[in-house]
FISEKE-719433 format. One record per atom (N, C-alpha, C): residue in one letter; chain; atom name; x, y, z; residue number from 1. Coordinates in Angstrom, 1 decimal. Each point is the difference from the previous one (the first is absolute). Example, Ala and Ser with C-alpha at 12.3 -4.5 7.8 and 13.67 -1.06 7.14 Angstrom:
! FISEKE-719433
<pt res="A" chain="A" atom="N" east="13.2" north="-5.7" up="7.8" n="1"/>
<pt res="A" chain="A" atom="CA" east="-0.9" north="1.2" up="0.0" n="1"/>
<pt res="A" chain="A" atom="C" east="0.9" north="1.2" up="0.0" n="1"/>
<pt res="S" chain="A" atom="N" east="-0.4" north="1.1" up="-0.7" n="2"/>
<pt res="S" chain="A" atom="CA" east="0.9" north="1.1" up="0.0" n="2"/>
<pt res="S" chain="A" atom="C" east="-0.8" north="1.1" up="0.8" n="2"/>
END
This chain:
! FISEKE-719433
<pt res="X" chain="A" atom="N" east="19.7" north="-8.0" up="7.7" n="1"/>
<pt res="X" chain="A" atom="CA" east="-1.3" north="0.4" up="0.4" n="1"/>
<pt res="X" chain="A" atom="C" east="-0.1" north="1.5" up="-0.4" n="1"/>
<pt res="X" chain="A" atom="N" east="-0.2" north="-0.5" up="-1.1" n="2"/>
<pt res="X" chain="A" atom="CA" east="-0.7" north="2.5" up="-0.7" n="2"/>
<pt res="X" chain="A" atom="C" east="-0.6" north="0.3" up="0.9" n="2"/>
<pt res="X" chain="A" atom="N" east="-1.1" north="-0.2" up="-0.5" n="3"/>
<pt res="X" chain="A" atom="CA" east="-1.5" north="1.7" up="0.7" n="3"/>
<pt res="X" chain="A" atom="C" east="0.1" north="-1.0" up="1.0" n="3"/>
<pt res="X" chain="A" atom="N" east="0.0" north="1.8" up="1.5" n="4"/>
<pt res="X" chain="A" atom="CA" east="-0.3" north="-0.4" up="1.2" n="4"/>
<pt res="X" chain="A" atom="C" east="-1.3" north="1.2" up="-0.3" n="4"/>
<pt res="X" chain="A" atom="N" east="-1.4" north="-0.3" up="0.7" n="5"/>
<pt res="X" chain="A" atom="CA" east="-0.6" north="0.6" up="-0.1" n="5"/>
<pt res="X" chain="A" atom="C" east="-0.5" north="0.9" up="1.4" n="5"/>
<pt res="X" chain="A" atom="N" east="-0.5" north="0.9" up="-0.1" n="6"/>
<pt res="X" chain="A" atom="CA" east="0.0" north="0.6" up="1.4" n="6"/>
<pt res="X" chain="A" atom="C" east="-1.5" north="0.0" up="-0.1" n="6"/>
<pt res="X" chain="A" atom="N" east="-0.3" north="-0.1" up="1.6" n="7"/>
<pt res="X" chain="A" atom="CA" east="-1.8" north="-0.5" up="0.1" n="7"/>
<pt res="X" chain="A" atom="C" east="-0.5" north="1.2" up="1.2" n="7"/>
<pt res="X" chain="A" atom="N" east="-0.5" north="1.2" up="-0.3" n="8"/>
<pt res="X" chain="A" atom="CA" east="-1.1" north="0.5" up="1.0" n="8"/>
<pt res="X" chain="A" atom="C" east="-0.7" north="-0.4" up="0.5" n="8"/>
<pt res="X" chain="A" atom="N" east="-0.7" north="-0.6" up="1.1" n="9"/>
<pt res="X" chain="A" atom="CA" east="-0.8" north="-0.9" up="0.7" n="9"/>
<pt res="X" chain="A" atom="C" east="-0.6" north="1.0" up="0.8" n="9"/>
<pt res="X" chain="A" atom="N" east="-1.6" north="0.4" up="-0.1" n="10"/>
<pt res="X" chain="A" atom="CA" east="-0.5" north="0.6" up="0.5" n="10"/>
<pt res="X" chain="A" atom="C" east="-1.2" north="-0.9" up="0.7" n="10"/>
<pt res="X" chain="A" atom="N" east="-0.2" north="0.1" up="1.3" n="11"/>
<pt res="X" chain="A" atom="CA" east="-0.8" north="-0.8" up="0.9" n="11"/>
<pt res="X" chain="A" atom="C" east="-0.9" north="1.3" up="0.4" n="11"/>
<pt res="X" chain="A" atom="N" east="-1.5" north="-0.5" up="-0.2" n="12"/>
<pt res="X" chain="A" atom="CA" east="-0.7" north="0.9" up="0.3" n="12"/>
<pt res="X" chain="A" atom="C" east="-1.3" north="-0.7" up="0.9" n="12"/>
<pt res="X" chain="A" atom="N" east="0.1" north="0.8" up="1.2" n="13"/>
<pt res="X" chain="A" atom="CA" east="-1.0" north="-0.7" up="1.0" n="13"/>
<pt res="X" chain="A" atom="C" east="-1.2" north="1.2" up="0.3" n="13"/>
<pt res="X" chain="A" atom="N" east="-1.4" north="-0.6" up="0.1" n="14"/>
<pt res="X" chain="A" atom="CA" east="-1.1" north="1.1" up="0.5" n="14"/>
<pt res="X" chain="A" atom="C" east="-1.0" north="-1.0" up="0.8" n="14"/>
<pt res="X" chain="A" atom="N" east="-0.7" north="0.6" up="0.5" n="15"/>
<pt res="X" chain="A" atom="CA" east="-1.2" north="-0.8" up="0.7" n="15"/>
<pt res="X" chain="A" atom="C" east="-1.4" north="0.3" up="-0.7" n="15"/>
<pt res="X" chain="A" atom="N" east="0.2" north="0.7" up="-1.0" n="16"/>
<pt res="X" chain="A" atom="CA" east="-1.3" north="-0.2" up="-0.7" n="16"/>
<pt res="X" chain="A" atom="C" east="0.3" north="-0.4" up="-1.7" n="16"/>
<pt res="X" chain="A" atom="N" east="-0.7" north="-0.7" up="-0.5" n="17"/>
<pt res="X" chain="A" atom="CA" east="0.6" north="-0.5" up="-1.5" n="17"/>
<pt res="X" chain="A" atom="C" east="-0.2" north="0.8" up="-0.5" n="17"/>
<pt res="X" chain="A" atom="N" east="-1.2" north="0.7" up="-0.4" n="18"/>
<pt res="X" chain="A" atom="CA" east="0.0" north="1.3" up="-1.0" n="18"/>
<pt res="X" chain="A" atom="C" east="1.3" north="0.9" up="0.1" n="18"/>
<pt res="X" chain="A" atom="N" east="0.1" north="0.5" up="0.7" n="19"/>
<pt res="X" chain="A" atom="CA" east="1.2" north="0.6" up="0.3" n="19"/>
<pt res="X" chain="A" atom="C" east="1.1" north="-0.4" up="-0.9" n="19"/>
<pt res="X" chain="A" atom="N" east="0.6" north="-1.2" up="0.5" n="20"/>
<pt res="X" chain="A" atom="CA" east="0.9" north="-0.5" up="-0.5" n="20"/>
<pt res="X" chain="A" atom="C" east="0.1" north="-0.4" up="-1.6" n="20"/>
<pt res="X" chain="A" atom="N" east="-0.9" north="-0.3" up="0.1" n="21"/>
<pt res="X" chain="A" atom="CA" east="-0.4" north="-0.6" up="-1.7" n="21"/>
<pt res="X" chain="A" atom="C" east="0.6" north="1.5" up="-0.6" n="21"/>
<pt res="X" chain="A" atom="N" east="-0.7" north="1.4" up="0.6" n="22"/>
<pt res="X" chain="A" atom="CA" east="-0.3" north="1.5" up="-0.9" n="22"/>
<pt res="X" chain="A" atom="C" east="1.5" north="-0.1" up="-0.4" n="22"/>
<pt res="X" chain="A" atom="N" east="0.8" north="-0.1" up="1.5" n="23"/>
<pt res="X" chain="A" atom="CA" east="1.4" north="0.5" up="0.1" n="23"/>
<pt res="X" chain="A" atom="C" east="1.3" north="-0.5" up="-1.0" n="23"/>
<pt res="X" chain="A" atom="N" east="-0.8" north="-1.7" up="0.1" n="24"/>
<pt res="X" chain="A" atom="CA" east="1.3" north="-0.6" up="-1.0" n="24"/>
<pt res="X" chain="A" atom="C" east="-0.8" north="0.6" up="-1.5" n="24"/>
<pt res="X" chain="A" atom="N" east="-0.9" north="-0.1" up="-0.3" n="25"/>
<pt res="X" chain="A" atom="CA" east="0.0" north="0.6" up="-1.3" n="25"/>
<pt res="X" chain="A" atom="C" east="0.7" north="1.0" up="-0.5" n="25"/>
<pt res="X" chain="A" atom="N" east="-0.4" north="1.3" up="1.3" n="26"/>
<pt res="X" chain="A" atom="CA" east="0.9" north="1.2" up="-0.1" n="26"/>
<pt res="X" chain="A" atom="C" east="1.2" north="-0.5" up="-0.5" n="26"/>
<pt res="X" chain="A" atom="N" east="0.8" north="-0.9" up="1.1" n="27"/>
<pt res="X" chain="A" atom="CA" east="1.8" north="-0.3" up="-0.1" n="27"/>
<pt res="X" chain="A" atom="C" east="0.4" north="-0.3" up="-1.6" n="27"/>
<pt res="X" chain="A" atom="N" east="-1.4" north="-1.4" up="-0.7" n="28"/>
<pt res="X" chain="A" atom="CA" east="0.4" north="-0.1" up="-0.9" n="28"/>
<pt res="X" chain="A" atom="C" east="-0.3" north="1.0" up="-1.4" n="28"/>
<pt res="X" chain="A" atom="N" east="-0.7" north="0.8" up="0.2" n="29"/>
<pt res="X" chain="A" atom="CA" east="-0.2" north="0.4" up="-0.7" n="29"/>
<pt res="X" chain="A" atom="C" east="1.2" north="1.2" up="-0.4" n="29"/>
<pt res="X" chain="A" atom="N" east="0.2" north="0.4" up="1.0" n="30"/>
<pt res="X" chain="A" atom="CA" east="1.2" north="1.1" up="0.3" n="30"/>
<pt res="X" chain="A" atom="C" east="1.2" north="-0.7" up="-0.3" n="30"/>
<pt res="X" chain="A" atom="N" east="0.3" north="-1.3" up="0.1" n="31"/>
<pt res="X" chain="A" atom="CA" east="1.4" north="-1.0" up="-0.8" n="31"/>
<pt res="X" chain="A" atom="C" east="-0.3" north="0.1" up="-1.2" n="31"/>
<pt res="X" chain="A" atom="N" east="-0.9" north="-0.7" up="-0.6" n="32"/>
<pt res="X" chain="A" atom="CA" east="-0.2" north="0.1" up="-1.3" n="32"/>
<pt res="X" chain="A" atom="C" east="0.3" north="0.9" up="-0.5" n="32"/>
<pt res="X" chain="A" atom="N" east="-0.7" north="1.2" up="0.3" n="33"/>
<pt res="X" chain="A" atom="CA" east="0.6" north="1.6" up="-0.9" n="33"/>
<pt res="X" chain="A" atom="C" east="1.0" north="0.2" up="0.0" n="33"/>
<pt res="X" chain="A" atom="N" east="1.4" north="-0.9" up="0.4" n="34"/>
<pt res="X" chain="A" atom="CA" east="0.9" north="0.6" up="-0.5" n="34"/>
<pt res="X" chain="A" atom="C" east="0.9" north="-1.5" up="-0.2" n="34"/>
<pt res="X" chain="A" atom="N" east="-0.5" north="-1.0" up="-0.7" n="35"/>
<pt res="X" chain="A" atom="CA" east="0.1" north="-1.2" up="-0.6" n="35"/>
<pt res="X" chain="A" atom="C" east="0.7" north="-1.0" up="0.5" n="35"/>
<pt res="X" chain="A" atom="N" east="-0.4" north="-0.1" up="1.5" n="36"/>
<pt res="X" chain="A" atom="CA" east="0.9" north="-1.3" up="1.1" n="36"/>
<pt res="X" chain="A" atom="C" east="-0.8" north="-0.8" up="-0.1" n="36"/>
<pt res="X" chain="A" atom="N" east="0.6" north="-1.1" up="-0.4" n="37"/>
<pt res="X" chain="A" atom="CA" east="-0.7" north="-1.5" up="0.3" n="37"/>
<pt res="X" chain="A" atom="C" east="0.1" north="-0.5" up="1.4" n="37"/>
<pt res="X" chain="A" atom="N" east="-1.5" north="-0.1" up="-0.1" n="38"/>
<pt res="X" chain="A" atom="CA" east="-1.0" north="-0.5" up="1.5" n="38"/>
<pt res="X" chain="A" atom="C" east="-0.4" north="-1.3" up="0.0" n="38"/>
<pt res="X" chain="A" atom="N" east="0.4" north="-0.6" up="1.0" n="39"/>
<pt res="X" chain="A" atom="CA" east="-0.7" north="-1.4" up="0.3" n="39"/>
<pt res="X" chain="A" atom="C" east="-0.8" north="0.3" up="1.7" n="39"/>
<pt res="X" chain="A" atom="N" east="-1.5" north="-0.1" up="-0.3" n="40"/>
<pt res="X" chain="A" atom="CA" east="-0.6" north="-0.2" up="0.9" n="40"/>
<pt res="X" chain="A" atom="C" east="-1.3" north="0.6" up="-0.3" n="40"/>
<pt res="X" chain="A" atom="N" east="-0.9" north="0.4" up="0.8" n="41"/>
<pt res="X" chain="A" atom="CA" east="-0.1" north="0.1" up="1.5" n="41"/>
<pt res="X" chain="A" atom="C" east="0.0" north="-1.6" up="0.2" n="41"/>
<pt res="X" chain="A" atom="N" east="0.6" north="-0.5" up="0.9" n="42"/>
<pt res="X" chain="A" atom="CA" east="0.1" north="-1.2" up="0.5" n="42"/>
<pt res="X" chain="A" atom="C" east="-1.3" north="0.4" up="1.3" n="42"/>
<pt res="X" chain="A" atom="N" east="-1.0" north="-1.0" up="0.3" n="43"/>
<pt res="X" chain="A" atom="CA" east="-0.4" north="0.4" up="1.0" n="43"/>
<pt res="X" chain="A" atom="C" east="0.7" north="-1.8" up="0.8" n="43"/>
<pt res="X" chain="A" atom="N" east="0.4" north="1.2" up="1.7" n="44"/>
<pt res="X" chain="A" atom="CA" east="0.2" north="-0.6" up="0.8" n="44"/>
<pt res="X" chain="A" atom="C" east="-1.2" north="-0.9" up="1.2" n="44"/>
<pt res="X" chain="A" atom="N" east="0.6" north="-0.3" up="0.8" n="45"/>
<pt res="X" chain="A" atom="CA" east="-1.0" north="-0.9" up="0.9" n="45"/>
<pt res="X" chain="A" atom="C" east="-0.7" north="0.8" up="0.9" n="45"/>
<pt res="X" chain="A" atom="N" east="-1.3" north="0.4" up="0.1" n="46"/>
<pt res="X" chain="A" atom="CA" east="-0.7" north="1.0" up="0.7" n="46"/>
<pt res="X" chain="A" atom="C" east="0.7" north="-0.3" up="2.0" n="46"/>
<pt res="X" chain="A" atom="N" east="0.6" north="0.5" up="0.4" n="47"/>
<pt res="X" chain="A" atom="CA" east="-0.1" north="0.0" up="1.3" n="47"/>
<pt res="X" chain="A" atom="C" east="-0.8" north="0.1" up="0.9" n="47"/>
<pt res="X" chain="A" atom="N" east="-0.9" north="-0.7" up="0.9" n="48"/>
<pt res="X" chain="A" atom="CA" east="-1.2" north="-0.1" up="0.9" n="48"/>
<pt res="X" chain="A" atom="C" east="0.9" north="0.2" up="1.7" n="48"/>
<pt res="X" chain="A" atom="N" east="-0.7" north="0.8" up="0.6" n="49"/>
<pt res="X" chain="A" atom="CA" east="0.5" north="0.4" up="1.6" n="49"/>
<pt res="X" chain="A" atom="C" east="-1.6" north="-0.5" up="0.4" n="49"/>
<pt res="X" chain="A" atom="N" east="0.5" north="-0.6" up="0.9" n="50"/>
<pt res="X" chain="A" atom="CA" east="-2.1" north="-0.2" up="0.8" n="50"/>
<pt res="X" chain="A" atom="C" east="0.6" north="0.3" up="1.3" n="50"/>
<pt res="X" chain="A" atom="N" east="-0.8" north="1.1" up="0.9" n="51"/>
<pt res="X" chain="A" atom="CA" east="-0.2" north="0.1" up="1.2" n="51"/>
<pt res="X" chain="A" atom="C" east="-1.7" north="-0.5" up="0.6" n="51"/>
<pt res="X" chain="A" atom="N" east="0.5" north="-1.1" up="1.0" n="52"/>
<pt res="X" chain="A" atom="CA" east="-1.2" north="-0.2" up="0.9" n="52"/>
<pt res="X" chain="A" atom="C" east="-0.7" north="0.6" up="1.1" n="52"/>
<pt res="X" chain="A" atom="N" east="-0.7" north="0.8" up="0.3" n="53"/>
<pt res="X" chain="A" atom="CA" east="0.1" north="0.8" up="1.2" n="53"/>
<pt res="X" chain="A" atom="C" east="-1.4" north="-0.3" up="0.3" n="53"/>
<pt res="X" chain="A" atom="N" east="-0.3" north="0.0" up="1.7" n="54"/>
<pt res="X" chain="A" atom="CA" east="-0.8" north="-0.4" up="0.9" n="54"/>
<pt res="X" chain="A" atom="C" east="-1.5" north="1.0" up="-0.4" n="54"/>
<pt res="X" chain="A" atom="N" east="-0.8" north="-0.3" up="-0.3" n="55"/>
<pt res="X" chain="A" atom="CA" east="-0.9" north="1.4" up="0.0" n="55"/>
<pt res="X" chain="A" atom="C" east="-1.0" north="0.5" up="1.6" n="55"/>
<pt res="X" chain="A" atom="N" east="0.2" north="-1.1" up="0.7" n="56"/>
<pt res="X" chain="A" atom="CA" east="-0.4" north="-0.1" up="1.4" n="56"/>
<pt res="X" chain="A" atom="C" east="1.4" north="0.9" up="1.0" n="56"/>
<pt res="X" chain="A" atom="N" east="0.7" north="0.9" up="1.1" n="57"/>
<pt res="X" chain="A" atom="CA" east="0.4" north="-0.4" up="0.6" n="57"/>
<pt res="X" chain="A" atom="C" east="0.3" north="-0.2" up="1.0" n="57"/>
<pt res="X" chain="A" atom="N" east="-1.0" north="-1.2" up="0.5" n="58"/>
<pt res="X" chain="A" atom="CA" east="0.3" north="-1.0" up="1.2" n="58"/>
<pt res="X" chain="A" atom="C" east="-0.1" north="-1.3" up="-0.3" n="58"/>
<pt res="X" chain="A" atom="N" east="-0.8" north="-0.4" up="0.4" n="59"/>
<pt res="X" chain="A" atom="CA" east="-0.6" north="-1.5" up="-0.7" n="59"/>
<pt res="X" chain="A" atom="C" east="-0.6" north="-0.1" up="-1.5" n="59"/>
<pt res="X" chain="A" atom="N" east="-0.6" north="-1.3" up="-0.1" n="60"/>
<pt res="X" chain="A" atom="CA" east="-0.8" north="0.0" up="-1.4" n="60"/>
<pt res="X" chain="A" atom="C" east="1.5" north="-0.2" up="-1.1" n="60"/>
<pt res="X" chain="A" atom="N" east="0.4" north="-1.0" up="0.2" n="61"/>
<pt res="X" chain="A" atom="CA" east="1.5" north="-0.3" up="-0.7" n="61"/>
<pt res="X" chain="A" atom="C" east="-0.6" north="0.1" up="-1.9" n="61"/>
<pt res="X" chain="A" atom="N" east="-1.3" north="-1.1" up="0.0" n="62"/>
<pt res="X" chain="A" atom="CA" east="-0.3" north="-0.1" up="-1.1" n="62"/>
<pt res="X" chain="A" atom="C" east="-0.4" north="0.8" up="-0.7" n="62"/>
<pt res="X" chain="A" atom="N" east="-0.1" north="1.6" up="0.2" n="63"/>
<pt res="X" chain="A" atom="CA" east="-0.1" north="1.3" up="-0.6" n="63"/>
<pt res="X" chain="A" atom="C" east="1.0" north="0.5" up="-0.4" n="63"/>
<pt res="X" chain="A" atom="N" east="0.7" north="-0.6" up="-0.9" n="64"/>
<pt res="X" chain="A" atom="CA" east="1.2" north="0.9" up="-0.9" n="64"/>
<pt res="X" chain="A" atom="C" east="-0.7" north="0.4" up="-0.9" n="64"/>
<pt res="X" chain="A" atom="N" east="1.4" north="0.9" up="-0.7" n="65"/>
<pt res="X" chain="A" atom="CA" east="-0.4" north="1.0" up="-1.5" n="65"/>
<pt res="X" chain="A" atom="C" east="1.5" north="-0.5" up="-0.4" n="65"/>
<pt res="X" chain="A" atom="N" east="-0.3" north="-0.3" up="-1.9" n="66"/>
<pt res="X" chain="A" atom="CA" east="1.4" north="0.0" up="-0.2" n="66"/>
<pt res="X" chain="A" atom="C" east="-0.2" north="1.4" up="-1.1" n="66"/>
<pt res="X" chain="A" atom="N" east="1.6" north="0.3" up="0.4" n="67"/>
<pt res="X" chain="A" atom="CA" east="0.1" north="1.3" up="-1.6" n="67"/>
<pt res="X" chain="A" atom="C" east="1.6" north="-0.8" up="-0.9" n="67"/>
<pt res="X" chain="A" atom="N" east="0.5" north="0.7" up="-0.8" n="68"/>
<pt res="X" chain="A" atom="CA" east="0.9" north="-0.2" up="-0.9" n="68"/>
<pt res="X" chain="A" atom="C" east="-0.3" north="0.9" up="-0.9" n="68"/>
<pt res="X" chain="A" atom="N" east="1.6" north="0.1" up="0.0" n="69"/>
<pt res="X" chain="A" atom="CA" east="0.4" north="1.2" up="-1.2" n="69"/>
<pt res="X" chain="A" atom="C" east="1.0" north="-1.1" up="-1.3" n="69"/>
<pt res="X" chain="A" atom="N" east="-0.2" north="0.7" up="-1.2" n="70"/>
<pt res="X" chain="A" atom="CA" east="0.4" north="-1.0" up="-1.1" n="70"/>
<pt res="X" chain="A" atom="C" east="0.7" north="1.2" up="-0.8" n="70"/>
<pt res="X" chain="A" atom="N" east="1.6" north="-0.7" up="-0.1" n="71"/>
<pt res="X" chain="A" atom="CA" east="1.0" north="1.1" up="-0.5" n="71"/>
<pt res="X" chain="A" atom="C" east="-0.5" north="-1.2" up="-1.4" n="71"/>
<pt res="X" chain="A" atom="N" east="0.3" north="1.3" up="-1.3" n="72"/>
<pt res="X" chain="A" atom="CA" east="0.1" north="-0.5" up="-1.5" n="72"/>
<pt res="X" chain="A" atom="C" east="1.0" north="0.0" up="-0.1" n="72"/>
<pt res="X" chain="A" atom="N" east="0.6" north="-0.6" up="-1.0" n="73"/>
<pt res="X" chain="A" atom="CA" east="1.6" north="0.1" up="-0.6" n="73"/>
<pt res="X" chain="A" atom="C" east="0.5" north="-0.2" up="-1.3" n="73"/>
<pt res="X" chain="A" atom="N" east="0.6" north="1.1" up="-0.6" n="74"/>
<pt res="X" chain="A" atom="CA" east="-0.4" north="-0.8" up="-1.8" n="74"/>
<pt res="X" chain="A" atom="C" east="2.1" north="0.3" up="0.1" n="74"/>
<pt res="X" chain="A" atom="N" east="0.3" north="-0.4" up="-1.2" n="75"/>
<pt res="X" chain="A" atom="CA" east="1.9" north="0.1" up="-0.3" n="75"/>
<pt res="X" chain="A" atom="C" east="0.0" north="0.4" up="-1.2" n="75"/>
<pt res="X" chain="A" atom="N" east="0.5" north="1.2" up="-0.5" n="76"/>
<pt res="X" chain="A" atom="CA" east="0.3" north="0.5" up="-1.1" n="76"/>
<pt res="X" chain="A" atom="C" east="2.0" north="-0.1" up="-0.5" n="76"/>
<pt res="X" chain="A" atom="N" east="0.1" north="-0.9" up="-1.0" n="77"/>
<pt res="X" chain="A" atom="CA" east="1.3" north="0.3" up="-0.5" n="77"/>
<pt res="X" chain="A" atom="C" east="0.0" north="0.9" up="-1.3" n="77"/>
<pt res="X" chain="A" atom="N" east="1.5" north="0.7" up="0.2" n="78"/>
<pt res="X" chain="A" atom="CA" east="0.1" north="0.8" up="-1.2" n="78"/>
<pt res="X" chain="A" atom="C" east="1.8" north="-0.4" up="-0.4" n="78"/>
<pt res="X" chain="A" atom="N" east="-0.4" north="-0.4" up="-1.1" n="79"/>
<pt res="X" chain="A" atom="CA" east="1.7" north="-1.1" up="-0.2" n="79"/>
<pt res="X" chain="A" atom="C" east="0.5" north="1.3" up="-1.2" n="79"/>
<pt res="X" chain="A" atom="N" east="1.6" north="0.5" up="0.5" n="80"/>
<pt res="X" chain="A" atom="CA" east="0.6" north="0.5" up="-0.6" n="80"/>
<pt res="X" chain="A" atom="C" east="-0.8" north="2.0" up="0.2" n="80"/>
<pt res="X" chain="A" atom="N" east="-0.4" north="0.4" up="1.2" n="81"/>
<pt res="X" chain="A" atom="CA" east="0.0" north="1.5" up="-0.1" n="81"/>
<pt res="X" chain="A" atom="C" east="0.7" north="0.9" up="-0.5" n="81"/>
<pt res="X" chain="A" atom="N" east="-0.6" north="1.3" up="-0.6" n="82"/>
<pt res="X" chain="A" atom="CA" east="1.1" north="1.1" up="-0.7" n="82"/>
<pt res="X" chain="A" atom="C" east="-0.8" north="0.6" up="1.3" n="82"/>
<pt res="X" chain="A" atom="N" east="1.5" north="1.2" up="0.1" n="83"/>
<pt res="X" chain="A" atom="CA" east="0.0" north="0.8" up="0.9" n="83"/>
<pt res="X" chain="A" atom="C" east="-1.6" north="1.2" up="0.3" n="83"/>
<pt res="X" chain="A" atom="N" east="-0.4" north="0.0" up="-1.3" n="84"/>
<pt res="X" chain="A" atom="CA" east="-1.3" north="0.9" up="-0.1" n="84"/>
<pt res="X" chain="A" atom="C" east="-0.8" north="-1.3" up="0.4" n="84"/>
<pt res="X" chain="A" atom="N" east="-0.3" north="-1.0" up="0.1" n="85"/>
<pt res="X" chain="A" atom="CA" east="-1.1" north="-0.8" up="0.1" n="85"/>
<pt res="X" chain="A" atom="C" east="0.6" north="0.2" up="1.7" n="85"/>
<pt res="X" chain="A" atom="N" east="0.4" north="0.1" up="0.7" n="86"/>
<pt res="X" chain="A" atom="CA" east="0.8" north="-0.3" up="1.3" n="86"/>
<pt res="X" chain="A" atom="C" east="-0.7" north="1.4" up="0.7" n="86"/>
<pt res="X" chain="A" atom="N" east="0.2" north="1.0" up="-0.9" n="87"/>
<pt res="X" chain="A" atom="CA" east="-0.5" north="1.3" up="0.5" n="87"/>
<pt res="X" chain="A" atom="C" east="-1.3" north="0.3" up="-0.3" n="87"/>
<pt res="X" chain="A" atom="N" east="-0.6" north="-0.3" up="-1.0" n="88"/>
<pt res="X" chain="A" atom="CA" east="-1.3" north="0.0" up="-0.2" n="88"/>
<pt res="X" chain="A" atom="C" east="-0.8" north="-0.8" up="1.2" n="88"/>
<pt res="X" chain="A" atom="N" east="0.0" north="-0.9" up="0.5" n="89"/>
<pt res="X" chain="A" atom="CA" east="0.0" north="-1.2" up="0.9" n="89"/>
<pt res="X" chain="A" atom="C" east="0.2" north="1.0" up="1.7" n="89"/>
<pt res="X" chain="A" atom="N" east="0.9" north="0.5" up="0.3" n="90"/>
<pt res="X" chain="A" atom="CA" east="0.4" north="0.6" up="1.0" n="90"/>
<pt res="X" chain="A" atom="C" east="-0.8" north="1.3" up="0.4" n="90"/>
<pt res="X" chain="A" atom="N" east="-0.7" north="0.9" up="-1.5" n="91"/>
<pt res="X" chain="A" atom="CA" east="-0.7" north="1.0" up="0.2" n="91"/>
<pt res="X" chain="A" atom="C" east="-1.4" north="-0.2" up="0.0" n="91"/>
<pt res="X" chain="A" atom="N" east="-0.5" north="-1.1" up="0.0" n="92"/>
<pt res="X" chain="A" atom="CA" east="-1.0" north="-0.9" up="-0.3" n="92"/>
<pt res="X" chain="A" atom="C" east="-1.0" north="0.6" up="1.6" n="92"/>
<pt res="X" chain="A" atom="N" east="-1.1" north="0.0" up="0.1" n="93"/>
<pt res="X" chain="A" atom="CA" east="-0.6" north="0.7" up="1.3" n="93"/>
<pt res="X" chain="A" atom="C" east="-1.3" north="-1.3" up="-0.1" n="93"/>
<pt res="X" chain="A" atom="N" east="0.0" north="-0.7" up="1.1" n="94"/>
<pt res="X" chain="A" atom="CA" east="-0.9" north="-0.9" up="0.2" n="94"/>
<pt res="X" chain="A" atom="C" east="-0.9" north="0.4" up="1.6" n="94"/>
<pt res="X" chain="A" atom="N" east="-1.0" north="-0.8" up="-0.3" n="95"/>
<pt res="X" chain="A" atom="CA" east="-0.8" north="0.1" up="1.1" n="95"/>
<pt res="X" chain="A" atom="C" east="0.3" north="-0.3" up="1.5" n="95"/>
<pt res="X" chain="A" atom="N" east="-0.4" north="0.6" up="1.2" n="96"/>
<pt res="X" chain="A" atom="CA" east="0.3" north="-0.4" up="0.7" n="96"/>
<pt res="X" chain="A" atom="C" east="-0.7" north="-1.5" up="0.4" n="96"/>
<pt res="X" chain="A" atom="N" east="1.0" north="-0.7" up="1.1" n="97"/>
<pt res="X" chain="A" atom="CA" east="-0.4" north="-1.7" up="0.2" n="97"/>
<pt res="X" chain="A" atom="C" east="0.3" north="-0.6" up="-0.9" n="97"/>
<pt res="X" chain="A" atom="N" east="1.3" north="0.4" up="-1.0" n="98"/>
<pt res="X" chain="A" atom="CA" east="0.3" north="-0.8" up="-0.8" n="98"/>
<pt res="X" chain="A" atom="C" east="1.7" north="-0.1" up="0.8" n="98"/>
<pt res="X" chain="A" atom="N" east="1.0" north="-0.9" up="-0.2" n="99"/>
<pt res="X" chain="A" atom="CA" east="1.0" north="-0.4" up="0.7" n="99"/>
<pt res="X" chain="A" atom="C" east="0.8" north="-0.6" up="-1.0" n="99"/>
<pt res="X" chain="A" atom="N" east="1.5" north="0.4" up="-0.3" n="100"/>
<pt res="X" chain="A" atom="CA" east="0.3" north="-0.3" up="-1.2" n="100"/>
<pt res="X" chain="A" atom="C" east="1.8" north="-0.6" up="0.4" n="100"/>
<pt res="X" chain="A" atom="N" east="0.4" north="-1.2" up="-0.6" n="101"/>
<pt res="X" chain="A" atom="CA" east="1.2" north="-0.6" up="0.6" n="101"/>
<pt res="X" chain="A" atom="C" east="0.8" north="0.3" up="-1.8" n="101"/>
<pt res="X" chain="A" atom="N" east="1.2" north="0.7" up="0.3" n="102"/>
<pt res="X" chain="A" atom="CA" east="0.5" north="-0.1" up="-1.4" n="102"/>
<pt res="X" chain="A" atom="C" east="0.9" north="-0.7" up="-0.1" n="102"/>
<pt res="X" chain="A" atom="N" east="0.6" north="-1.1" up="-0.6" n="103"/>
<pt res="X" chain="A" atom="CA" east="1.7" north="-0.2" up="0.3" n="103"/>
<pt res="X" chain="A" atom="C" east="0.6" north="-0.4" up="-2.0" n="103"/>
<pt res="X" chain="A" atom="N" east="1.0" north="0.4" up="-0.1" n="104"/>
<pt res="X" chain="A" atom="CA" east="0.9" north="-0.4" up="-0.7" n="104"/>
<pt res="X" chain="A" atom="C" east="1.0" north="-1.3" up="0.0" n="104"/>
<pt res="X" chain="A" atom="N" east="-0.5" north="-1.0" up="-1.1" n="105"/>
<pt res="X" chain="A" atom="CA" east="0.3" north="-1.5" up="0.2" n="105"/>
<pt res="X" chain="A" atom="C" east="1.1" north="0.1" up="-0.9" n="105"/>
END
């Protein structure tokens, strides 16, 4: 078994798409300049939270309000990092409400 390859996995979560869309571009675009092969943006399964809450409170059951918040989620791989793509990546300044999981596979 030759090439073991090593995989950056960057999980990137926001509650608004624009956002997120802006951000991975950034990411990819900032890998690219310094010549890592990228597999993604994978987009992930939008997350849905629903809260039901009473809008009456006493009686009047059949007066609810619903709300929900929707986390986005896209997965960026970078197979085989150089140390500058690792640091380019690290100095990298993104928006706030963006939430970023990094791991080394």
């Amino acid at each position: 078994m030759g090439d073991s390859k090593v995989v950056l996995r960057i999980r990137v979560r926001a509650y608004e798409s624009k956002i997120i869309d802006n951000s991975v571009k950034q990411i990819i675009d900032t890998a690219t300049r310094y010549d890592a092969i990228i597999v993604g943006p994978v987009p992930l399964p939008t997350e849905i939270k629903k809260y039901t809450v009473n809008r009456s409170p006493f009686i009047y059951k059949n007066a609810r309000e619903q709300f929900e918040i929707r986390v986005h989620k896209r997965l960026i791989d970078i197979v085989n990092p150089s140390a500058k793509t690792i640091e380019a990546l690290t100095n990298l300044s993104l928006p706030s409400g963006i939430d970023i999981d990094v791991k080394m596979l």
